[in-house]
N, CA, C and O atoms as a GROMACS GRO file, in nm:
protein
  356
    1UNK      N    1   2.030  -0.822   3.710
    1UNK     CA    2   1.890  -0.786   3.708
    1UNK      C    3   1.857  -0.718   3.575
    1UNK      O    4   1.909  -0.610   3.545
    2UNK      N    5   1.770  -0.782   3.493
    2UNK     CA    6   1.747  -0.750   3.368
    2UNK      C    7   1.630  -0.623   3.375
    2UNK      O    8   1.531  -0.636   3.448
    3UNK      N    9   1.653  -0.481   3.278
    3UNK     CA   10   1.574  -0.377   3.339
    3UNK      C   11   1.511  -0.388   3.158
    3UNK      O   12   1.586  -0.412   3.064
    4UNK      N   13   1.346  -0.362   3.144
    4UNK     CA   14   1.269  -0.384   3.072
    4UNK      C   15   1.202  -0.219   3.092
    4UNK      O   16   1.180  -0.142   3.185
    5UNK      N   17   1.184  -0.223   2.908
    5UNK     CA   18   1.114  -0.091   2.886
    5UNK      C   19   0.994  -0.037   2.861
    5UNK      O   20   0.968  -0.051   2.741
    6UNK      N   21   0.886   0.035   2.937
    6UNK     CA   22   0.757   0.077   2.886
    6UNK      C   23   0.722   0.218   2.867
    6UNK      O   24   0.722   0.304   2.954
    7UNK      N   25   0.694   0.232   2.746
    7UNK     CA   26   0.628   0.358   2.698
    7UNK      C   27   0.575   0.468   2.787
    7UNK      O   28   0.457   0.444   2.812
    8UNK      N   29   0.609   0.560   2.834
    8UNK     CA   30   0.524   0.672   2.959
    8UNK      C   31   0.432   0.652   2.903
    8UNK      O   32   0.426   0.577   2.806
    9UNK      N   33   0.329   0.722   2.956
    9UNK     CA   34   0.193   0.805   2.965
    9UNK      C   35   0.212   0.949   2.842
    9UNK      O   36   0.138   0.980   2.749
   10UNK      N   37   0.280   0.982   2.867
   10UNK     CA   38   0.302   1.156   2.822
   10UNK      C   39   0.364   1.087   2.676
   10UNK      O   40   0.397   1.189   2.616
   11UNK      N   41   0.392   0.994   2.604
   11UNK     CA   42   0.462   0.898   2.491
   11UNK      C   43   0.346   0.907   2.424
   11UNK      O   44   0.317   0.968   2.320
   12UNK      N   45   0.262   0.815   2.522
   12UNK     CA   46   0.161   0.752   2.459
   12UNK      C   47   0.102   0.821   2.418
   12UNK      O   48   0.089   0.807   2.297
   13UNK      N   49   0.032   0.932   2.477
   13UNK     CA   50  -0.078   1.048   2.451
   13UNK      C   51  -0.006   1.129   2.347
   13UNK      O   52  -0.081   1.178   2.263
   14UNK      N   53   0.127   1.156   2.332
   14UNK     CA   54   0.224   1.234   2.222
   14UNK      C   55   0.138   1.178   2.065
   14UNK      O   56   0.085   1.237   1.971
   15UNK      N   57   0.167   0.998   2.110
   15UNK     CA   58   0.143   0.951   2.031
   15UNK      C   59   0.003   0.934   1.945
   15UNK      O   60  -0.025   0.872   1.842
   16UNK      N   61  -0.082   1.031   2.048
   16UNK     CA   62  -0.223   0.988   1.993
   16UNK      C   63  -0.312   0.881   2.077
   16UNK      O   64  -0.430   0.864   2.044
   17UNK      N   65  -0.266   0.824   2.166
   17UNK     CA   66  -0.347   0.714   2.282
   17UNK      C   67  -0.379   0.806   2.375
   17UNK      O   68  -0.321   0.899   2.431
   18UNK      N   69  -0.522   0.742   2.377
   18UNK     CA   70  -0.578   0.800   2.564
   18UNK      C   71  -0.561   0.688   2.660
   18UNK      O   72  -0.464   0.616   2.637
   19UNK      N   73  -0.622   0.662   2.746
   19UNK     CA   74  -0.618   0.573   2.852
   19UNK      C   75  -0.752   0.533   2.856
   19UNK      O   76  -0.837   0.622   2.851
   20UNK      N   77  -0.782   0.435   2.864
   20UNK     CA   78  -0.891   0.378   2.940
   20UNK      C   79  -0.906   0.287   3.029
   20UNK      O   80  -0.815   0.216   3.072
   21UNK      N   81  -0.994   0.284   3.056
   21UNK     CA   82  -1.025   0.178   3.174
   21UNK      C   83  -0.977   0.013   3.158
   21UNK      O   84  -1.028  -0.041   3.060
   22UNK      N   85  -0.894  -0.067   3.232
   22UNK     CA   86  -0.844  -0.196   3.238
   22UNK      C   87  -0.833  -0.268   3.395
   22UNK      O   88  -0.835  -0.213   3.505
   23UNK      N   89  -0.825  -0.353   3.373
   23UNK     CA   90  -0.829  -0.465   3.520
   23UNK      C   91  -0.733  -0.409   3.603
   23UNK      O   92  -0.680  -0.301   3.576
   24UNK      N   93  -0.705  -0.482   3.717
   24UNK     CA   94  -0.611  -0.448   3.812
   24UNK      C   95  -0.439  -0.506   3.747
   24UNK      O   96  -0.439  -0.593   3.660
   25UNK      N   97  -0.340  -0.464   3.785
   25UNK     CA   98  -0.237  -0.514   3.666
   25UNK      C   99  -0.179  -0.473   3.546
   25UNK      O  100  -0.066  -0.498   3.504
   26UNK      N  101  -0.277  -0.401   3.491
   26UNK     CA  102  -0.306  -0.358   3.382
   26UNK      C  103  -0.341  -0.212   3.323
   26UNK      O  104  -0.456  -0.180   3.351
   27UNK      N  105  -0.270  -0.118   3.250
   27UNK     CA  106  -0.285  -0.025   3.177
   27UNK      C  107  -0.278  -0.035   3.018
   27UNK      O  108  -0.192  -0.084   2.946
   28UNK      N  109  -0.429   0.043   2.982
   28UNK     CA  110  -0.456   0.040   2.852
   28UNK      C  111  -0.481   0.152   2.792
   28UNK      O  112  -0.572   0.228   2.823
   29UNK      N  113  -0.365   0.176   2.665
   29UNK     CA  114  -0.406   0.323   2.559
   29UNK      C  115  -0.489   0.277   2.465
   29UNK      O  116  -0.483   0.157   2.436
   30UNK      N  117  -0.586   0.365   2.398
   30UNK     CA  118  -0.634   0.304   2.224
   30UNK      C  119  -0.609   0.456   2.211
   30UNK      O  120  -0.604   0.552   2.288
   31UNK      N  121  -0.593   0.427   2.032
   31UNK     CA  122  -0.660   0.581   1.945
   31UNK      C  123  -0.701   0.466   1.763
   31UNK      O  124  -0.661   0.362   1.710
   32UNK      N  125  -0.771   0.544   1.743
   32UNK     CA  126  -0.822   0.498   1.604
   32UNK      C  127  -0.745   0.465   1.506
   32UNK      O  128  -0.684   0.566   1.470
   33UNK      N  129  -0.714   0.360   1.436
   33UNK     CA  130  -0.637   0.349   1.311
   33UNK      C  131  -0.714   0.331   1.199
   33UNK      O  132  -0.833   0.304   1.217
   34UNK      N  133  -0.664   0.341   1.062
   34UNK     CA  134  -0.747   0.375   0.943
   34UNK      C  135  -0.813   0.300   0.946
   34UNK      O  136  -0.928   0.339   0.924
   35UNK      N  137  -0.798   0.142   0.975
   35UNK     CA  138  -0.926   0.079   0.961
   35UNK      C  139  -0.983  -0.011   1.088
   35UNK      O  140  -1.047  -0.115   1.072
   36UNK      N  141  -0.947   0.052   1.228
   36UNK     CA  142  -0.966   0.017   1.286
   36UNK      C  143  -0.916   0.052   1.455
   36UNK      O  144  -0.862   0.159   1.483
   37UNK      N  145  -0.933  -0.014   1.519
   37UNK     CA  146  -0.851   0.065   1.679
   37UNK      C  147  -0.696  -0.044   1.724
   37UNK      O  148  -0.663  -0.163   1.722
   38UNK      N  149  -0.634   0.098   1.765
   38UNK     CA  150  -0.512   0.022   1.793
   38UNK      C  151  -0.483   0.033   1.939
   38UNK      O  152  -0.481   0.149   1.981
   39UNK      N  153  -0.455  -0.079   2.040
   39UNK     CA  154  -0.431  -0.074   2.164
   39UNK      C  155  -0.304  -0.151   2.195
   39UNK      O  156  -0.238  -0.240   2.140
   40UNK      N  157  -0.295  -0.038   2.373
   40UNK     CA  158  -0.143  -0.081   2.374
   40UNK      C  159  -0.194  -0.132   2.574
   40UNK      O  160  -0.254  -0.055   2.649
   41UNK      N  161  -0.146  -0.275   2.609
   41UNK     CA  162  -0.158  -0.288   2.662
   41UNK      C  163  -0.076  -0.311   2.768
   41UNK      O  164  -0.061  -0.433   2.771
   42UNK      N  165   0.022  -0.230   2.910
   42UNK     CA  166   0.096  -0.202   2.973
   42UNK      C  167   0.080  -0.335   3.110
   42UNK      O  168  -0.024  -0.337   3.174
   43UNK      N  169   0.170  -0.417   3.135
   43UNK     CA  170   0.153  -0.516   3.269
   43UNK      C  171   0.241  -0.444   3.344
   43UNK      O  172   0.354  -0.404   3.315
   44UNK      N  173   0.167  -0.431   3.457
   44UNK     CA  174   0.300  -0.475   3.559
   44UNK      C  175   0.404  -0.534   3.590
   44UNK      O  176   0.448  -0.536   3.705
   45UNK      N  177   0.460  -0.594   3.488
   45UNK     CA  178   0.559  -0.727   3.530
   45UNK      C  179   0.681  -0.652   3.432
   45UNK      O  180   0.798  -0.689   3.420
   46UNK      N  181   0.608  -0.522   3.359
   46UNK     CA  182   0.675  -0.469   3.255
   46UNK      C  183   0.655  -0.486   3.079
   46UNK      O  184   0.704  -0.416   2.991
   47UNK      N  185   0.537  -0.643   3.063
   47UNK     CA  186   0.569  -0.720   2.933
   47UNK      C  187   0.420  -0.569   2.855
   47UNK      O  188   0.363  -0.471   2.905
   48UNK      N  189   0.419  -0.607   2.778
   48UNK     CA  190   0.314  -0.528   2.672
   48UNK      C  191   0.242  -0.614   2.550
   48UNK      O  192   0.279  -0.720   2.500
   49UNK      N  193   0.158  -0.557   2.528
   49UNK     CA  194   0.072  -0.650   2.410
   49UNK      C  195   0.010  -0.509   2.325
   49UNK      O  196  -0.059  -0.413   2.359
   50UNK      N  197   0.051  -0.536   2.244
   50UNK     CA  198  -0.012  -0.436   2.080
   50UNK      C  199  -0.156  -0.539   2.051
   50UNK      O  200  -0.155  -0.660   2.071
   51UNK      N  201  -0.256  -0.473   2.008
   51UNK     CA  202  -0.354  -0.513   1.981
   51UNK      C  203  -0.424  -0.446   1.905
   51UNK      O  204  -0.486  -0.348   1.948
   52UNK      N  205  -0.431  -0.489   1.756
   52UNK     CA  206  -0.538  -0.416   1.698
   52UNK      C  207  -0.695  -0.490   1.640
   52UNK      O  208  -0.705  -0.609   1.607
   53UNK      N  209  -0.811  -0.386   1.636
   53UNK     CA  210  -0.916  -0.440   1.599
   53UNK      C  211  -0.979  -0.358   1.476
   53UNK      O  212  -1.007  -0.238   1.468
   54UNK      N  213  -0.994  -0.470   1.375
   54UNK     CA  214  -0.976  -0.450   1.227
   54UNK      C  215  -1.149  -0.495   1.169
   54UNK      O  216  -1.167  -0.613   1.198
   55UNK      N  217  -1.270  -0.438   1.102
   55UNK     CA  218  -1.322  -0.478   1.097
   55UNK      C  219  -1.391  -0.603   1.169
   55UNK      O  220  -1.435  -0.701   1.108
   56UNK      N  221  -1.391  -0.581   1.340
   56UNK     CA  222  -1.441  -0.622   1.390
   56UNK      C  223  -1.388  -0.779   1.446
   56UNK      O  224  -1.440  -0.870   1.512
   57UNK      N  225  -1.246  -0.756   1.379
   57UNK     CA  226  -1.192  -0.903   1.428
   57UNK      C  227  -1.031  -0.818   1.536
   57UNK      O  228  -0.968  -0.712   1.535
   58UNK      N  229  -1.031  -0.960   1.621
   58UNK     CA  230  -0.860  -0.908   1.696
   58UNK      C  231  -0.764  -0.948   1.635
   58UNK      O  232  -0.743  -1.064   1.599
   59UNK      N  233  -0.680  -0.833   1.614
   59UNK     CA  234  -0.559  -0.951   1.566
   59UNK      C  235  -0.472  -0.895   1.668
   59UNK      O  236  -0.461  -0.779   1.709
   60UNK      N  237  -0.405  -1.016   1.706
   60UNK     CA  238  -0.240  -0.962   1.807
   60UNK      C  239  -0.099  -0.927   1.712
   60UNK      O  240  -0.026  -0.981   1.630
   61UNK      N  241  -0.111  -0.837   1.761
   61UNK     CA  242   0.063  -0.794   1.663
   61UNK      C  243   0.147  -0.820   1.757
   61UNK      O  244   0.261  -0.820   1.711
   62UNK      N  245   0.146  -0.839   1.858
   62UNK     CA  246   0.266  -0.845   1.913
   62UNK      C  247   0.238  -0.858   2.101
   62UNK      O  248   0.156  -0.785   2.159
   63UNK      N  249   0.339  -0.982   2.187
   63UNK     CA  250   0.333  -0.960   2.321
   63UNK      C  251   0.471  -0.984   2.363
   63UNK      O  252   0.547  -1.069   2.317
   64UNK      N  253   0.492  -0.905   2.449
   64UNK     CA  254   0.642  -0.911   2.500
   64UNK      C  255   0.672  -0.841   2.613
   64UNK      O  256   0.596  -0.798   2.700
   65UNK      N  257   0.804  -0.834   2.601
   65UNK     CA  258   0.924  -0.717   2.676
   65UNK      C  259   1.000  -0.628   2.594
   65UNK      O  260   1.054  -0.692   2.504
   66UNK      N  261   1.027  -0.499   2.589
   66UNK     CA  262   1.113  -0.447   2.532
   66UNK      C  263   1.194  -0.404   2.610
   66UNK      O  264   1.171  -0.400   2.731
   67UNK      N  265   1.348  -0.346   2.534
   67UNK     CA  266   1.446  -0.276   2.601
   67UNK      C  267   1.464  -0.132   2.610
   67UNK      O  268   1.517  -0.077   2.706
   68UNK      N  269   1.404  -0.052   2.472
   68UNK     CA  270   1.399   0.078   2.491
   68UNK      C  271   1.353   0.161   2.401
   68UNK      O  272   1.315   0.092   2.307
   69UNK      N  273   1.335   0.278   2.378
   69UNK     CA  274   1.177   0.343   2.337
   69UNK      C  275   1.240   0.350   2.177
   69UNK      O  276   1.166   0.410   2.099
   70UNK      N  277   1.318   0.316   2.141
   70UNK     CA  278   1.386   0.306   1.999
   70UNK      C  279   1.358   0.152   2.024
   70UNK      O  280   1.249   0.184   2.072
   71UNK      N  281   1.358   0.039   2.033
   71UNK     CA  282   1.306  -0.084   2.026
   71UNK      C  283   1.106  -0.059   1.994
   71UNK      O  284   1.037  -0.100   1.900
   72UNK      N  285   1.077   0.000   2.082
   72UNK     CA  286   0.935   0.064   2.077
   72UNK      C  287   0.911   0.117   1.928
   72UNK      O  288   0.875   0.037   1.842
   73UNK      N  289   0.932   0.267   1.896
   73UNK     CA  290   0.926   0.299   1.805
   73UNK      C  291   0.987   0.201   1.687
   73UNK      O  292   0.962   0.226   1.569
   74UNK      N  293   1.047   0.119   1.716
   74UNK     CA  294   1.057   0.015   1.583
   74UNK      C  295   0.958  -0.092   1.588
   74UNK      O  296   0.914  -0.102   1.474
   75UNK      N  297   0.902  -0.177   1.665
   75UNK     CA  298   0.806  -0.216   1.684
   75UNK      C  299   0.689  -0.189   1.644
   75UNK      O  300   0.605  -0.275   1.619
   76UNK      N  301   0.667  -0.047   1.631
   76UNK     CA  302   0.544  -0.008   1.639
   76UNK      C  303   0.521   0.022   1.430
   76UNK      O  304   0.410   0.032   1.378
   77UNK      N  305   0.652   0.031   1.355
   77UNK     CA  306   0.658   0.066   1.254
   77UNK      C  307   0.665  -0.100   1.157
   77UNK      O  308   0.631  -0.117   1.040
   78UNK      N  309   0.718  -0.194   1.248
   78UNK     CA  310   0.659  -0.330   1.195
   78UNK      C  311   0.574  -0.353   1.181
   78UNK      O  312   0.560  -0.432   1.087
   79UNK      N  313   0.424  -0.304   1.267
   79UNK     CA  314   0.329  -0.346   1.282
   79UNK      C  315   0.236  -0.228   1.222
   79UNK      O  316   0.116  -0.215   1.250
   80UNK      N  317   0.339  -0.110   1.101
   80UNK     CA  318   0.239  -0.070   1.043
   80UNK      C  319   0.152   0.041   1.132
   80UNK      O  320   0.048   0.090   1.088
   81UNK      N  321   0.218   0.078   1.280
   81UNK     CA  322   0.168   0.191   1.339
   81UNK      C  323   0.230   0.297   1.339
   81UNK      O  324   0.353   0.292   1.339
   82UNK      N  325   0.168   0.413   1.339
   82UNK     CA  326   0.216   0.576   1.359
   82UNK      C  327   0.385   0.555   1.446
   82UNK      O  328   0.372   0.524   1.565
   83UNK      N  329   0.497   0.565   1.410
   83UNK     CA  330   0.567   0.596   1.538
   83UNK      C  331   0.636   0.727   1.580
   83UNK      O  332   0.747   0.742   1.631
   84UNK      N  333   0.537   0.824   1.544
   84UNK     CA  334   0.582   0.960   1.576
   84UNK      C  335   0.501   1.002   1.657
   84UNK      O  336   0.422   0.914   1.691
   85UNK      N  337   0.476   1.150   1.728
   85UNK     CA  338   0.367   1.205   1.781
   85UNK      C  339   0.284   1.277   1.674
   85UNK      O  340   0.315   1.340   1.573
   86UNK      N  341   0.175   1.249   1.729
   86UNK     CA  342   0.054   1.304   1.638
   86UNK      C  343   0.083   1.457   1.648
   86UNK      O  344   0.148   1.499   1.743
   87UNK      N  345   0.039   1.540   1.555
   87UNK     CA  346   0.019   1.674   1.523
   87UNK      C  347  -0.092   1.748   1.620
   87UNK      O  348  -0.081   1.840   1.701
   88UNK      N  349  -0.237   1.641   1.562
   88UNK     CA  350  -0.350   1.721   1.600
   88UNK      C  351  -0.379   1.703   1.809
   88UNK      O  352  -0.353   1.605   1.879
   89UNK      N  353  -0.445   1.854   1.856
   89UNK     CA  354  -0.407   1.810   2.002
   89UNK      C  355  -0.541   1.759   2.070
   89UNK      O  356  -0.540   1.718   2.186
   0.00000   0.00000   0.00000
């Protein structure tokens, strides 16, 4: 039985994401990036989707499964996102 990894809540918000509102299935963080919003989108099934919106266009960085929050935090530094916790509270 293959065990798949997702980011807490208390990660995310470390990280600077709030929560907002998403479908049934589905949990969604954003927080602002320099030129645009970055979202992290949580399934039930375990898989995730990075999503950022850049002058008004989507781009997908990324949909998957990961294995663990060091897979995460590397992920998130491919794609050019924060992978530390934010400072400000």
């Amino acid at each position: 039985m293959s065990s798949f990894y997702q980011p807490s809540a208390e990660l995310l918000l470390a990280f600077g994401f709030v929560p907002y509102r998403a479908p049934a299935g589905q949990t969604r963080y954003s927080r602002p990036s320099d030129c645009g919003q970055e979202t992290i989108v949580l399934y039930d099934d375990a898989e995730l989707t990075l999503l950022e919106a850049v002058n008004g266009r989507l781009l997908y960085s990324f949909q998957g499964r990961l294995a663990s929050e060091a897979e995460f935090r590397v992920l998130l530094r491919q794609v050019n996102w924060a992978a530390e916790p934010s400072l400000s509270i």
